[in-house]
C-alpha positions as CSV (number, residue, x, y, z in Angstrom):
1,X,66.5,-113.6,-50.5
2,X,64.8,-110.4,-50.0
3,X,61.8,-110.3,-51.5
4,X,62.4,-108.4,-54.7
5,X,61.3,-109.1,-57.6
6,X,59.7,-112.2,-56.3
7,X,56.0,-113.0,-57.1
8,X,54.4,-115.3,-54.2
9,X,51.6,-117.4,-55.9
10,X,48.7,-118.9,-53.8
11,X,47.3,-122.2,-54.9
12,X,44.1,-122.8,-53.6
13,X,44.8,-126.7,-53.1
14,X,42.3,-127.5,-49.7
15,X,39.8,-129.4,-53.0
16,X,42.3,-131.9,-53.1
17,X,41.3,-133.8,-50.3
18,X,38.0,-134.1,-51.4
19,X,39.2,-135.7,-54.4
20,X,38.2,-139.7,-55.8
21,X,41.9,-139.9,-57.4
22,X,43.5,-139.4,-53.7
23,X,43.5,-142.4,-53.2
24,X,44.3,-144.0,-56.4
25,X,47.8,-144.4,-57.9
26,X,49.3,-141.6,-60.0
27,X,49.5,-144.1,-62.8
28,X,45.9,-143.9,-63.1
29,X,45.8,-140.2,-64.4
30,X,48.8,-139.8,-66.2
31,X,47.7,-142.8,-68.7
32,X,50.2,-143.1,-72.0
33,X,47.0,-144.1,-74.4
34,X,43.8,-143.3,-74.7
35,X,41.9,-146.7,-72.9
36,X,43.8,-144.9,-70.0
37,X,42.3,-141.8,-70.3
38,X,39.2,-143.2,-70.6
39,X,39.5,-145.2,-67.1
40,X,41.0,-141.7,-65.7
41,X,37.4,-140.2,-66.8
42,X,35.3,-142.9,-65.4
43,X,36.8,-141.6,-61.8
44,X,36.6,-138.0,-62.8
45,X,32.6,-138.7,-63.8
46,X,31.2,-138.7,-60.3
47,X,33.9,-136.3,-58.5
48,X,33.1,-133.9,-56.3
49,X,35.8,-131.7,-57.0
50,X,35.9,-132.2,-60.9
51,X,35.2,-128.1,-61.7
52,X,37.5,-127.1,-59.2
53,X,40.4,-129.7,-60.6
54,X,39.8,-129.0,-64.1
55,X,40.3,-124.8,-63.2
56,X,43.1,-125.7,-61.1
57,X,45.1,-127.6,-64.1
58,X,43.9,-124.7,-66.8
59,X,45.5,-121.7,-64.4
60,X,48.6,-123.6,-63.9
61,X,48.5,-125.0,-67.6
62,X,49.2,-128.6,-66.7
63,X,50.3,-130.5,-69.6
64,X,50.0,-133.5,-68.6
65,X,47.5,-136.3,-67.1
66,X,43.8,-136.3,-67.0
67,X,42.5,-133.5,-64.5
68,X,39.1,-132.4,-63.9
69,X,38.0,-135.0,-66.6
70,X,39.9,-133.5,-69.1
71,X,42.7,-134.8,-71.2
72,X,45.5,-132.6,-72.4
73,X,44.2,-131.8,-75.3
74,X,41.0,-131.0,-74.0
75,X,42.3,-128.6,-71.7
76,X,44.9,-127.3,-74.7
77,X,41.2,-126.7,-76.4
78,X,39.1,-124.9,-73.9
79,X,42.3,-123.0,-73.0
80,X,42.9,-121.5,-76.4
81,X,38.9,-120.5,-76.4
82,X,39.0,-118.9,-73.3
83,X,41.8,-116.8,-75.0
84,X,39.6,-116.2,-78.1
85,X,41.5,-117.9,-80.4
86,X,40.1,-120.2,-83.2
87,X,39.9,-124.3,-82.1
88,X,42.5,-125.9,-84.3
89,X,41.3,-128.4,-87.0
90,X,40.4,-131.9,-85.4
91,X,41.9,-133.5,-88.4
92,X,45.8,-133.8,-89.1
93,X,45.3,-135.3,-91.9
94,X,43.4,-132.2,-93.7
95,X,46.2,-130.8,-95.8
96,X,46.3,-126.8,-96.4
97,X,45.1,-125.2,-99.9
98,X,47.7,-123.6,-101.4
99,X,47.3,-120.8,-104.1
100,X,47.7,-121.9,-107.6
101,X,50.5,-119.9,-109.7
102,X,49.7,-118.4,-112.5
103,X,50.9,-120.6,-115.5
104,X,50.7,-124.4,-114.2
């Protein structure tokens, strides 16, 4: 290749090492319910490299695991505020008001 069109990115990544998780399995942070996610946090709590973790997972929009103490759909939250948008009702179960029409 010759360069063109090609967009280098630069990860800052050196946190990493500093991390608790490094040397815990993967399994630990990508947990598939939410007792997992709490155990994830509990090693996130006392990180020193929870701030720089989190950032790194909202600028690469991770999707997945617990990072920076953060589940996915905490990031998904602070993400869309940092884009201004509104936070998304907490509740799926709310349902939508619809206009009445005229007549019924």
């Amino acid at each position: 290749m010759d360069g063109v069109g090609v967009t280098e990115v630069a990860l800052e990544t050196a946190w990493m090492v500093q991390g608790r998780c490094r040397d815990l399995p993967p399994e630990v942070f990508f947990p598939s319910d939410g007792v997992g996610v709490e155990v994830a946090r509990h090693y996130c709590a006392e990180c020193p490299v929870k701030a720089p973790c989190l950032e790194y997972a909202l600028e690469n929009h991770i999707e997945h695991g617990v990072w920076g103490g953060a589940s996915e759909r905490e990031r998904r939250r602070i993400a869309r505020s940092r884009r201004g948008l509104p936070a998304r009702p907490t509740s799926t179960l709310a349902s939508p008001v619809l206009p009445r029409r005229p007549g019924l």
